[in-house]
C-alpha positions in Angstrom: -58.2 -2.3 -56.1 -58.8 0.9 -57.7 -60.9 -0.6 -60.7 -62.8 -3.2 -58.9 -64.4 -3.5 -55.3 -63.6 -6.2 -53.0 -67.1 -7.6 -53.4 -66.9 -7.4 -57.2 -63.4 -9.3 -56.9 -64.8 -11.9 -54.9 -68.3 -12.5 -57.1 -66.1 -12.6 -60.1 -63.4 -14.3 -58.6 -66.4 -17.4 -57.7 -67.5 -17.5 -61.3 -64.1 -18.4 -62.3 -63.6 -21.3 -60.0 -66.9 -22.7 -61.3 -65.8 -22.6 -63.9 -62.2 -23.9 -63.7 -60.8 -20.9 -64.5 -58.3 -21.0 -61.2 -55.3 -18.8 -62.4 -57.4 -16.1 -62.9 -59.6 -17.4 -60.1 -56.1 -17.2 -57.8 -55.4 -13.9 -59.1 -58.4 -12.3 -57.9 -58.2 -13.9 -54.4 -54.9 -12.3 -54.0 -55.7 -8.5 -55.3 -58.2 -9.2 -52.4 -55.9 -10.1 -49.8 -53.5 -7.1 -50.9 -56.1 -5.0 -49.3 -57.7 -6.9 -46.6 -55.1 -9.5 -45.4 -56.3 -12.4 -43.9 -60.0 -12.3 -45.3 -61.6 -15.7 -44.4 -63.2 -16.1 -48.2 -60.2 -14.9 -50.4 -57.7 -17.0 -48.0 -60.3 -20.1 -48.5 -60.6 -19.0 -51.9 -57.2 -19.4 -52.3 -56.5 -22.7 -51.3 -59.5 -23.8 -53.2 -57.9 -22.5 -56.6 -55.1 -24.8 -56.1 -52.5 -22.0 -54.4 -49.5 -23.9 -52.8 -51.3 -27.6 -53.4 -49.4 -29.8 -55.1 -50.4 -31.7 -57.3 -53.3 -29.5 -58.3 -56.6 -31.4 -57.8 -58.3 -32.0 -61.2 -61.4 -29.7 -62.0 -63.2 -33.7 -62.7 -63.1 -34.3 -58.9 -65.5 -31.9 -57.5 -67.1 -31.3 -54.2 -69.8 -28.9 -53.1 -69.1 -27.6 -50.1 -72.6 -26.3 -48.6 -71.4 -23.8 -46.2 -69.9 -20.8 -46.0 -66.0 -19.8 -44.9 -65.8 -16.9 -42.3 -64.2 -15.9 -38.9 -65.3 -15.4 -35.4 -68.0 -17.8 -35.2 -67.5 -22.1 -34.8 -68.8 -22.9 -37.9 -66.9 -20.1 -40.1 -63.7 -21.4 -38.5 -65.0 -24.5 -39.5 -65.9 -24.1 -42.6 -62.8 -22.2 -43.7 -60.5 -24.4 -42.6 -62.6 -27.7 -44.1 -62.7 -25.9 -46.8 -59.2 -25.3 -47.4 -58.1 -29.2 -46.4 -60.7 -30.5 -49.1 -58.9 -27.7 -51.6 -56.0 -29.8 -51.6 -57.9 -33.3 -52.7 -60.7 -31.9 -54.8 -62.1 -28.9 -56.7 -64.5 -27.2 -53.7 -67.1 -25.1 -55.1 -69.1 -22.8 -52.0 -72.5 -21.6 -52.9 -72.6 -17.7 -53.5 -74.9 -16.6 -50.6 -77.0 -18.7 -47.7 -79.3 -18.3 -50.1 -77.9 -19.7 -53.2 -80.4 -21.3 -55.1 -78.7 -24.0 -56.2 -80.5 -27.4 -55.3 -78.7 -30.1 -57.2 -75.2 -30.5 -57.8 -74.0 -33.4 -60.4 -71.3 -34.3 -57.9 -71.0 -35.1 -54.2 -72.0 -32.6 -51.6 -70.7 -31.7 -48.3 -73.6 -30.0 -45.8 -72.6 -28.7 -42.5 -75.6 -29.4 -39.8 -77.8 -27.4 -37.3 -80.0 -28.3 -34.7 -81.0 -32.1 -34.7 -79.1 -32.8 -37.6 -80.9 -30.6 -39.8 -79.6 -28.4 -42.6 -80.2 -24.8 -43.9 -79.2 -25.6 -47.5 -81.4 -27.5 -50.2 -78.4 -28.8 -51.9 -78.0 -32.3 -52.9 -76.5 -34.3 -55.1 -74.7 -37.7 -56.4 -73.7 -38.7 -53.1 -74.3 -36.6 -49.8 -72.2 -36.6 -46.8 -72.9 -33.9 -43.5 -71.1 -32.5 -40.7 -72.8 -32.0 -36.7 -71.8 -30.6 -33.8 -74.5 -30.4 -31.3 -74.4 -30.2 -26.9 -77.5 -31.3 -26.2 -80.2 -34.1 -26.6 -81.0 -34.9 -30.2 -84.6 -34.2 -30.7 -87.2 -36.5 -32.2 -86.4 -35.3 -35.6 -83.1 -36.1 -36.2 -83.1 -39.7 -37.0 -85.4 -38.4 -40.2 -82.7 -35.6 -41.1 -79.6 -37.9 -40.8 -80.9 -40.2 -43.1 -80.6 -37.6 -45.7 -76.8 -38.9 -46.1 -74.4 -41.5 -46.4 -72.3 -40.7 -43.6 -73.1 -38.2 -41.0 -69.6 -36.9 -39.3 -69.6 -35.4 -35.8 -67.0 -33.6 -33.6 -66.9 -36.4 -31.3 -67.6 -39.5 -29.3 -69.9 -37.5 -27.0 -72.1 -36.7 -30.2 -71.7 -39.9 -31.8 -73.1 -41.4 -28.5 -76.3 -39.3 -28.5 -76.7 -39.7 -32.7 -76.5 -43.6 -31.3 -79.5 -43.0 -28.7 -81.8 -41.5 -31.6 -81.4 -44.5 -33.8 -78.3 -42.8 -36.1 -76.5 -45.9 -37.5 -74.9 -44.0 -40.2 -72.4 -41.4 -37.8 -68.8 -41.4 -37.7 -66.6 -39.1 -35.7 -64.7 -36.5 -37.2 -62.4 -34.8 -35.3 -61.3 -31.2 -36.1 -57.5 -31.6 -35.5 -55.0 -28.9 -34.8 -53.6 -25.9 -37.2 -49.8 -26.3 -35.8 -49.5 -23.0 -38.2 -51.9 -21.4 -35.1 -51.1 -23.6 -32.1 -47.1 -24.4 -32.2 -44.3 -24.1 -28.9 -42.5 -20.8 -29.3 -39.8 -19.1 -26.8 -40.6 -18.1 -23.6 -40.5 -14.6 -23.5 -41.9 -12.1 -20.7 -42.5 -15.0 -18.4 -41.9 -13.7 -14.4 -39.8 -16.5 -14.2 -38.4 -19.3 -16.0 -40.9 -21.9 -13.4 -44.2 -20.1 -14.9 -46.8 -22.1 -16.4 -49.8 -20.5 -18.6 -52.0 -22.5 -19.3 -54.7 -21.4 -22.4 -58.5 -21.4 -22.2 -60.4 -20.2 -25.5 -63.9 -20.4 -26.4 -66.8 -18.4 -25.8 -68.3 -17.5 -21.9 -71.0 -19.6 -21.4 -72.3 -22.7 -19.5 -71.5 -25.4 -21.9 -67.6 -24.3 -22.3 -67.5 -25.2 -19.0 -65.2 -22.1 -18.0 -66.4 -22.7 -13.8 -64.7 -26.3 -14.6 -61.6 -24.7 -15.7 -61.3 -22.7 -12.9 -61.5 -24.8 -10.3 -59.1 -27.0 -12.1 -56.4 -24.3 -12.2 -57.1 -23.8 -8.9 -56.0 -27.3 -8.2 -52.7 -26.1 -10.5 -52.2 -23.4 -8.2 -51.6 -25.8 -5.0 -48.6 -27.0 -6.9 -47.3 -24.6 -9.1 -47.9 -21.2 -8.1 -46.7 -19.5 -10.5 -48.8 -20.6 -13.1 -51.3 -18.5 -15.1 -54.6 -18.6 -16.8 -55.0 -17.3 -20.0 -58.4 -16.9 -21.0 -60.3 -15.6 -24.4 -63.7 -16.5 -23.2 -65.7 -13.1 -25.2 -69.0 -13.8 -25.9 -70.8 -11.7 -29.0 -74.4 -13.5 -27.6 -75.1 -12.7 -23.9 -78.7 -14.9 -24.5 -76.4 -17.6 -24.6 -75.1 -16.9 -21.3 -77.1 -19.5 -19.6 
């Protein structure tokens, strides 16, 4: 990208998808992922501009997607990968920044939510639909912010319970799936020996992962098959949330 920075790519490369313009759109996305392969926003990008979808959704059916793609946090995971699976029904457009000031949108709008159902972005339009994932009580509040939308999706029956207990009639669950292009059987190479069992546990180190459960679970493995092992990407980028 000798003529044009990443960023400048990307900005540009934005403009063109809101404006149907998805060929050149696509082209951008993939100057960007010449340089930086596997980029969250060019790879989402991507898949937005109709790369590898077939048909191509129509630029007429158009969702806006209020949340931003990215990588090593829940909801950029999230996002991204929401963002490509919509890609391949409707024409996604992502607000430029958190802080896009975009408030109305003459379509329907997707809105990922925070605490008690609530939501960072001011977005709204013909129809509105949300996302939650949430671990704990639902506060007092989020009865009001739920009715914001048609339909507010959660993660699962745990948080559909709890939207339930607040007085949220309007909650379905939603459940995240698996990418089989990520998590797929594959040979068993450098195993000690061909009776080993591993056994993955991912997700960030703290309380609510419930990583002390998972150990003393794999210690009940270990009675029985002793040469299994635990695999475990459990880094955690905010010790506050330790506890």
């Amino acid at each position: 990208m000798s003529t044009i920075t990443v960023e400048q790519a990307l900005q540009l490369a934005r403009s063109f998808r809101q404006t149907g313009q998805l060929p050149a759109a696509e082209a951008l996305y993939r100057r960007v992922l010449a340089v930086l392969p596997g980029h969250a926003e060019a790879l989402a990008g991507l898949a937005s501009a109709g790369a590898g979808a077939s048909p191509r959704p129509k630029v007429g059916r158009q969702l806006y997607y209020a949340g931003l793609p990215g990588e090593g946090s829940g909801w950029g995971v999230c996002n991204t990968q929401l963002i490509r699976e919509l890609s391949k029904r409707v024409f996604v457009v992502t607000p430029r920044s958190l802080n896009d000031p975009t408030r109305f949108s003459d379509g329907p709008v997707f809105v990922p939510l925070g605490y008690d159902c609530s939501s960072s972005s001011p977005v709204r339009g013909t129809r509105n639909f949300a996302y939650a994932f949430f671990e704990s009580e639902l506060g007092p509040g989020a009865a009001r912010n739920a009715g914001q939308y048609e339909v507010v999706f959660c993660g699962s029956t745990w948080c559909l319970e709890r939207m339930r207990d607040r007085g949220i009639a309007n909650g379905k669950v939603l459940f995240q799936g698996v990418d089989h292009g990520v998590f797929h059987p594959v040979a068993k190479v450098g195993r000690q020996s061909k009776n080993e069992i591993r056994v993955f546990s991912g997700g960030k180190f703290e309380f609510r992962k419930g990583q002390d459960i998972v150990i003393a679970a794999f210690r009940g493995l270990l009675e029985n098959y002793p040469h299994a092992r635990l695999v475990c990407v459990w880094h955690n980028l905010w010790p506050i949330l330790l506890g």
